[in-house]
N, C-alpha and C positions, 0 to 999 in steps of 0.2 A: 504494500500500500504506500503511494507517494505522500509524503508529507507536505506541508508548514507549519514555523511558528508564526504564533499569532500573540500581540504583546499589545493589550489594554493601556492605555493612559487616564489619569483622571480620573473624574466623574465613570468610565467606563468598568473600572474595576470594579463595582457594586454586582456588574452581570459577570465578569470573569477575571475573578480576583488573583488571577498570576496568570505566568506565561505558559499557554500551553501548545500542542502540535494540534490540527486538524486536516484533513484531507486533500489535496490538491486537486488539479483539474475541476474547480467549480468558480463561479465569478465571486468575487468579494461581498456582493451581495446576498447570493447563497451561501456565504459563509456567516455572513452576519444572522439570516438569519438561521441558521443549525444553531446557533451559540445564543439566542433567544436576545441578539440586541438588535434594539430599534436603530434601524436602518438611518433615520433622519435626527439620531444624536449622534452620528458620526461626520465630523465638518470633513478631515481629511484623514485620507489614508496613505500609508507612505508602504512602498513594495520597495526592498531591498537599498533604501532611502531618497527613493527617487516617489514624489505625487502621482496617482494613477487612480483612476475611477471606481465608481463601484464596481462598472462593467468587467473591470482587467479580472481575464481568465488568472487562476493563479497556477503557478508552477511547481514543480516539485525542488525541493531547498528555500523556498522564497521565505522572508521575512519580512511579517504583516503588521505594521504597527498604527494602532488605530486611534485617533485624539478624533475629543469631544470638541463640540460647541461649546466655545466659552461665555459666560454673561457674567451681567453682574450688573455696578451702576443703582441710581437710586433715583427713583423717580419722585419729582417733586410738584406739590400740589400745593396751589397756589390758594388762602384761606380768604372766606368773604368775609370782611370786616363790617361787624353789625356797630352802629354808633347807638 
């Protein structure tokens, strides 16, 4: 069976909290979801450190490392002043 590693960042480790191997010959999409993460909290993925889509079929040796969406920030609400 062809391997990869696949290596969580972030926010992402709550679905898969260290680095593990998974399958090859599937798109990174089908990998995401075998591994039960939501597809659209992954902003980028990097194959063997290089940015590649969800699309990219993966290969066998490749290393998958996957970062979240980051946010943050504070929203401010402006108060009506009653006299």
């Amino acid at each position: 069976m062809k391997r990869v590693k696949v290596v969580p960042v972030g926010m992402l480790k709550k679905y898969l909290s260290e680095t593990v191997t998974a399958n090859s010959h599937q798109t990174v999409h089908q990998l995401l979801d075998g591994l039960g993460i939501p597809a659209d909290l992954v902003a980028v993925v990097m194959v063997n450190g290089r940015q590649e889509p969800k699309s990219y079929l993966l290969q066998e040796g490749d290393q998958v490392k996957l970062v979240p969406l980051v946010g943050g920030g504070q929203t401010l609400v402006k108060e009506k002043m009653v006299a």
